[in-house]
N, C-alpha and C positions, 0 to 999 in steps of 0.2 A: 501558417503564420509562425512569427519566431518571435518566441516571447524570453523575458530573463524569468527564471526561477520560480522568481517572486511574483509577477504578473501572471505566468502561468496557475499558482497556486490560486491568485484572487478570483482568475477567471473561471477555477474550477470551482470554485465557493459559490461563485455566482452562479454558473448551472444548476449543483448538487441545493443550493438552498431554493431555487426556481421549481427544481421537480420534485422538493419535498412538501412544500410550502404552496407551489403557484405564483409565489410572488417574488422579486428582485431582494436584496436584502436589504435595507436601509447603510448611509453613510457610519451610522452609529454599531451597527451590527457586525459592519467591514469591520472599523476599530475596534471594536472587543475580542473581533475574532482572532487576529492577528496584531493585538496591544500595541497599536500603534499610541504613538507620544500625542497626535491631535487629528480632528477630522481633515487636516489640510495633506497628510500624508496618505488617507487615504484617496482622496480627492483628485491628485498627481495621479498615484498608480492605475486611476481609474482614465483619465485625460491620454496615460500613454494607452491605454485598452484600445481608446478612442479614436488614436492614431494609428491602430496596427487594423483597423476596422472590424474588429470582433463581436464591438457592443456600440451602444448609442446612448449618450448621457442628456436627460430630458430636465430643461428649467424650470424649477418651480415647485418639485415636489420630492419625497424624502426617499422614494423609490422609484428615482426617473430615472434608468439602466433598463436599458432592452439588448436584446441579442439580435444581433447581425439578421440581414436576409440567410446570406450567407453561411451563418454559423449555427442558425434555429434549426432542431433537430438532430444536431450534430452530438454522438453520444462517445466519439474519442474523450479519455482523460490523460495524465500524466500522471506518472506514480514515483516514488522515490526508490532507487534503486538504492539496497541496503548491502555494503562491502561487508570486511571483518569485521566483529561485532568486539569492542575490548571489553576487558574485564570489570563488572558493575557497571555497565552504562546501560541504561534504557536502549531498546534494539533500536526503538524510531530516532534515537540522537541525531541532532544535527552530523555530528562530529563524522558519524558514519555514513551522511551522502554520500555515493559516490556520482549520481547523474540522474535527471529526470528521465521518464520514456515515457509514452504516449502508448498507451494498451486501448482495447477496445472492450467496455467494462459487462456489454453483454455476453459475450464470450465465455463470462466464470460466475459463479451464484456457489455461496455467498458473496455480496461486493467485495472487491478488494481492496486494500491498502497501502500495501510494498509490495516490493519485489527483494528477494533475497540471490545473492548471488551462490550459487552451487558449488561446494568445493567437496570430492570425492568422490567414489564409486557404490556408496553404500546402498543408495535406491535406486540400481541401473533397472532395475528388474521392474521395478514400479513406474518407469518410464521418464526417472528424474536423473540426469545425466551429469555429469563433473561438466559446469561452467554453462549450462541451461542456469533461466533466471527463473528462481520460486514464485509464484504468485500467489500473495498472502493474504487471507481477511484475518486481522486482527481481533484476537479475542483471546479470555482467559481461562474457555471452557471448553470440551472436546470427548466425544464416544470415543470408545473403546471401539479401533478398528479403523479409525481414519488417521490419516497420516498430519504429522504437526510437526511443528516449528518448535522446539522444548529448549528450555532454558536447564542446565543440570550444572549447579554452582555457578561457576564465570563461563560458562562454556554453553556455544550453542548448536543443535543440533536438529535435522531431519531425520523423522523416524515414525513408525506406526505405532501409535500408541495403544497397548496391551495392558488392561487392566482384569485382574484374579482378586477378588474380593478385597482387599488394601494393596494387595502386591500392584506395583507399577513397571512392565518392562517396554522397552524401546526395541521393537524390531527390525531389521534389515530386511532390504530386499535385495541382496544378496549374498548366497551362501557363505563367499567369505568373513562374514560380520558375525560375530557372534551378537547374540542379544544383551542389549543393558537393563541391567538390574538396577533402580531407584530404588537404591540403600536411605535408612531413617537419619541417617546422621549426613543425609545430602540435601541441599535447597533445589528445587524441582517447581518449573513454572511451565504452566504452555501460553506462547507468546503468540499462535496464531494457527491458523489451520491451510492446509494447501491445498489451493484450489484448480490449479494449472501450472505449466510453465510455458518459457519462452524460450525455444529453440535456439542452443550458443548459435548457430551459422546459419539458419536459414532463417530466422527472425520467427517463426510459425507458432501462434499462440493456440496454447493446445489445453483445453480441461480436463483434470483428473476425473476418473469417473470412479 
């Protein structure tokens, strides 16, 4: 199916709140979710759904969306691929789409959320490659020992995170890196944890173990 952006995002709403839930979401739930101006925008989005044959819109009741023959059981989603990150922006920013991709979400546990794009050699050794796509669940918390996504002032980075009773360092997985030291007078965030990547050239979705 070839969906724009936007449909795509709805229709994954529509799965991800189907297999949380069991049920379709309501008209009213679309709109809050995605702050649309009236139920008629969402309404539209859902009629082109309608047209691409994904889903089935049913008369008469406030959860009448079914899934396709065709698309029931279908456990592909699409994730936001996240480019350079600037300075103070939230990582998820619009600003920083670079393009949707379709990942296959049993594949990585924790679920995921983005995809970051790989720029350097720091975790060759860990099997994370210059121009491989990170595969992220988002979150703000993280063991000592698994590898993250860390936010260090405006600056973003992959790295193992290593904690010594308050001390916080960023290790490399390879030798030429030295390690980072999370100094007190630095802001330090973890903006996710990584759970895979996507192979730059051969497309191959691969879990971190």
């Amino acid at each position: 199916m070839s969906l724009t952006r936007r449909q795509q995002a709805i229709y994954d709403f529509i799965v991800e709140h189907m297999e949380s839930t069991g049920l379709p979401p309501t008209r009213a739930q679309i709109v809050s979710h995605f702050r649309f101006a009236s139920p008629n925008a969402a309404q539209c989005h859902l009629k082109a759904l309608e047209k691409h044959g994904v889903i089935e819109l049913l008369s008469g009741t406030a959860r009448g969306i079914r899934l396709t023959t065709a698309t029931k059981g279908r456990s592909a989603m699409s994730l936001p691929v996240i480019g350079r990150v600037s300075a103070g922006r939230p990582i998820l920013a619009v600003e920083h789409h670079e393009a949707q991709m379709p990942i296959e979400p049993s594949h990585f546990s924790p679920k995921p959320h983005f995809l970051l794009r790989v720029d350097g050699e720091s975790m060759i050794d860990a099997g994370i490659c210059d121009g491989d796509l990170l595969v992220v669940h988002k979150t703000p918390e993280a063991r000592s020992g698994q590898i993250v996504v860390a936010r260090i002032d405006d600056e973003i980075t992959v790295k193992q995170l290593k904690r010594t009773g308050r001390r916080v360092e960023l290790i490399a997985h390879n030798p030429n890196y030295p390690p980072i030291r999370i100094g007190r007078d630095q802001e330090f965030a973890i903006e996710g944890l990584a759970v895979g990547v996507i192979r730059a050239f051969s497309g191959g979705q691969v879990p971190l173990r």
